[in-house]
C-alpha positions as CSV (number, residue, x, y, z in Angstrom):
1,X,62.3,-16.3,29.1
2,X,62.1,-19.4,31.3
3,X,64.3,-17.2,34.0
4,X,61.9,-14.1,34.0
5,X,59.0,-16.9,34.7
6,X,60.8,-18.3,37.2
7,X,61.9,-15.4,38.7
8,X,58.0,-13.8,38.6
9,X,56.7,-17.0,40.4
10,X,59.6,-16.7,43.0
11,X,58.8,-13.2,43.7
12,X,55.3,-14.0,44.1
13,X,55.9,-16.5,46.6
14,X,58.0,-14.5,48.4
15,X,55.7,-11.8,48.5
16,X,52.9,-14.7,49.8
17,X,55.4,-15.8,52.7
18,X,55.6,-12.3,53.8
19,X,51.5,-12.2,54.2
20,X,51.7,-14.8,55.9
21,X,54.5,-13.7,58.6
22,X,52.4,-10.5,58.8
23,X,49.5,-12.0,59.8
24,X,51.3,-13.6,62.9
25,X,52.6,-10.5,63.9
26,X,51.1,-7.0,64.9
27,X,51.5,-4.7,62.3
28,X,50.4,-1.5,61.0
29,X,47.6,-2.5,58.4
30,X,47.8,1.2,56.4
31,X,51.7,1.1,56.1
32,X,52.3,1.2,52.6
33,X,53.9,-1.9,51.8
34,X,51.5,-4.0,54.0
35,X,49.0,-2.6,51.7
36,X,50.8,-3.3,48.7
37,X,51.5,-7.1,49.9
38,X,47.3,-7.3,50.6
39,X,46.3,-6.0,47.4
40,X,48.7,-8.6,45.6
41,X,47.8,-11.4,46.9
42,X,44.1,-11.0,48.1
43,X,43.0,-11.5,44.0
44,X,44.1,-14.9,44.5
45,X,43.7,-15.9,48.2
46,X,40.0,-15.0,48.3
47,X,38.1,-17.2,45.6
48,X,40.3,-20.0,47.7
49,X,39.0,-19.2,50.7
50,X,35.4,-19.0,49.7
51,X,35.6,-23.1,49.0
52,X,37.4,-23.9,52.2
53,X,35.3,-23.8,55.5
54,X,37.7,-21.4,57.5
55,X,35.2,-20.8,59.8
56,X,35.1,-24.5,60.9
57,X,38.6,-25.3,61.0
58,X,39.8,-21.7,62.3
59,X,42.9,-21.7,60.2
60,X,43.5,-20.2,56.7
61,X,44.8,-22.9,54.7
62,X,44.6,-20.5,51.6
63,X,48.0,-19.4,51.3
64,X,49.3,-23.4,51.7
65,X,47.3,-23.9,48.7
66,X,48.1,-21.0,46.7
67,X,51.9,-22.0,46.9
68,X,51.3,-25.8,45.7
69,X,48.7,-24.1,43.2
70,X,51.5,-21.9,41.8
71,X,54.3,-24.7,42.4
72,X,52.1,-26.6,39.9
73,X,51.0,-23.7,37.7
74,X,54.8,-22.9,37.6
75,X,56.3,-26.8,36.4
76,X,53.4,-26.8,33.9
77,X,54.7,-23.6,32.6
78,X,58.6,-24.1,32.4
C-alpha cells in the first residue's frame, strides 16, 4: 500500500512539473493532454493562488507550494 501512495504522489508531481514546463513554452492549449494536465492540477493550484498576491509579484509561486504541500502531505501519510 505504501508503494501505490508513493507511486500516486510521484505521478502527481510529475504531472505538476510538466504544467509547469508548459507554461514556459508555446503550446497548443486544446491538445488533449495539455488539457488533461490543466484539469488535474488546476483543483489544487487555484485556491493557492487566491491567497498569494500574483498580481504583485508577477510570478506564480503556486506550483512551488503545491510540491512542498504534497512533499509534506506525502511523509505524513507514509
Amino acid at each position: 500500500m505504501r508503494d501505490v501512495i508513493d507511486l500516486a504522489f510521484r505521478f502527481y508531481e510529475l504531472i505538476l512539473v510538466v504544467r509547469v514546463i508548459l507554461s514556459w513554452v508555446q503550446f497548443q492549449s486544446r491538445h488533449p493532454l495539455v488539457m488533461f494536465i490543466h484539469s488535474v492540477t488546476e483543483p489544487l493550484l487555484a485556491p493557492i493562488r487566491k491567497l498569494l498576491p500574483t498580481d504583485k509579484i508577477g510570478i506564480d509561486f503556486s506550483p512551488l507550494i503545491l510540491l512542498f504541500l504534497l512533499e509534506l502531505l506525502k511523509n505524513y501519510l507514509l
